[in-house]
Phi, psi and omega in degrees: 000172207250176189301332186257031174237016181237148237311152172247125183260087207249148182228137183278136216287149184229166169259344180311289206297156167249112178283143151294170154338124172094333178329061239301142166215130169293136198204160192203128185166177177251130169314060163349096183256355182268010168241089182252132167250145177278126181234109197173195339302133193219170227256178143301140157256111227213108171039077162034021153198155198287121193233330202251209210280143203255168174068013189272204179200150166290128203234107167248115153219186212297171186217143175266064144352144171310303168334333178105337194286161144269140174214190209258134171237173150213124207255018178130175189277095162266151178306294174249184186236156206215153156286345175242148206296146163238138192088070172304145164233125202253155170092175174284138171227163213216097159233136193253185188153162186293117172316097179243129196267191186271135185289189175265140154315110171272328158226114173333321191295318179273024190287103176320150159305161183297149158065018188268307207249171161214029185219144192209137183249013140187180224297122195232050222275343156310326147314306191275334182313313186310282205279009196225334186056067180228152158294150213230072158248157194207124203268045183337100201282184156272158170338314190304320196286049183263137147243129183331077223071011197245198178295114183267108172285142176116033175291357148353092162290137167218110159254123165249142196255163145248109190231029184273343142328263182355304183301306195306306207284352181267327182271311177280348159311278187330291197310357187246307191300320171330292188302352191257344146288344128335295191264340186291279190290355177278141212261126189278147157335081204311129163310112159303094182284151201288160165262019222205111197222000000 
């Protein structure tokens, strides 16, 4: 399996702590579906990058924790968006996932009023925290959670760039201009005259 498919080593979620980005957390707790928000439009996501069917949405909602706090789930990619949540999952369940922070607004101007919306066109988790009375935080689960006609979990983008081409031809590039305005523009020694005829 390539690295970023072998097994998640997930820490059980504390509200104390501030996690970095991505963090794998382990979380226990019950759905909330009537305050579920829509996050999209977005693409499916297939082994951490978009590959799959377009024009969908993340079906996010609040989770009731053992602890008693609320957070954020995102339980995955639906096609469409429904007045009735889909693949419920009923009872306390044990699910893991990525820690995801809020994105940058790209226009300000288009942020709903608290409770005006139930579709966010990117992670605003303070806004849904605000309307769902959740802490505003937000969990991405993993692949393992998909539910069969529900929500396909493991939407995770993950890029890794490799840019060590890049690097060599940009240090050797500088490096042959250097030398060739070095030697283009470098100024010869001025003659010293002899005392000596």
């Amino acid at each position: 399996k390539q690295w970023y498919q072998r097994r998640v080593r997930a820490v059980p979620f504390d509200s104390d702590q501030e996690y970095p980005e991505y963090t794998p957390v382990c979380i226990t707790g019950e759905y909330d579906y009537s305050k579920e928000f829509y996050l999209g439009p977005r693409h499916e996501i297939v082994d951490y990058r978009d590959k799959g069917e377009p024009g969908g949405y993340h079906s996010i909602v609040p989770m009731l924790l053992e602890s008693g706090e609320r957070i954020l789930v995102d339980r995955g990619f639906v096609s469409t968006r429904t007045d009735t949540p889909i693949g419920q999952v009923t009872g306390s369940v044990t699910q893991v996932g990525y820690i995801r922070h809020a994105e940058g607004a790209v226009f300000a101007s288009l942020a709903p009023a608290v409770g005006t919306s139930q579709t966010y066109i990117w992670r605003d988790s303070q806004m849904m925290a605000k309307c769902a009375g959740t802490l505003p935080v937000t969990v991405e689960l993993i692949s393992q959670h998909t539910i069969p006609g529900g929500p396909i979990a493991g939407q995770t983008r993950l890029s890794v760039y490799n840019k060590h081409v890049e690097y060599v031809i940009t240090w050797w590039g500088m490096g042959i201009a250097s030398l060739f305005f070095i030697f283009r523009f470098r100024r010869k020694p001025k003659s010293i005259p002899s005392v000596f005829k």
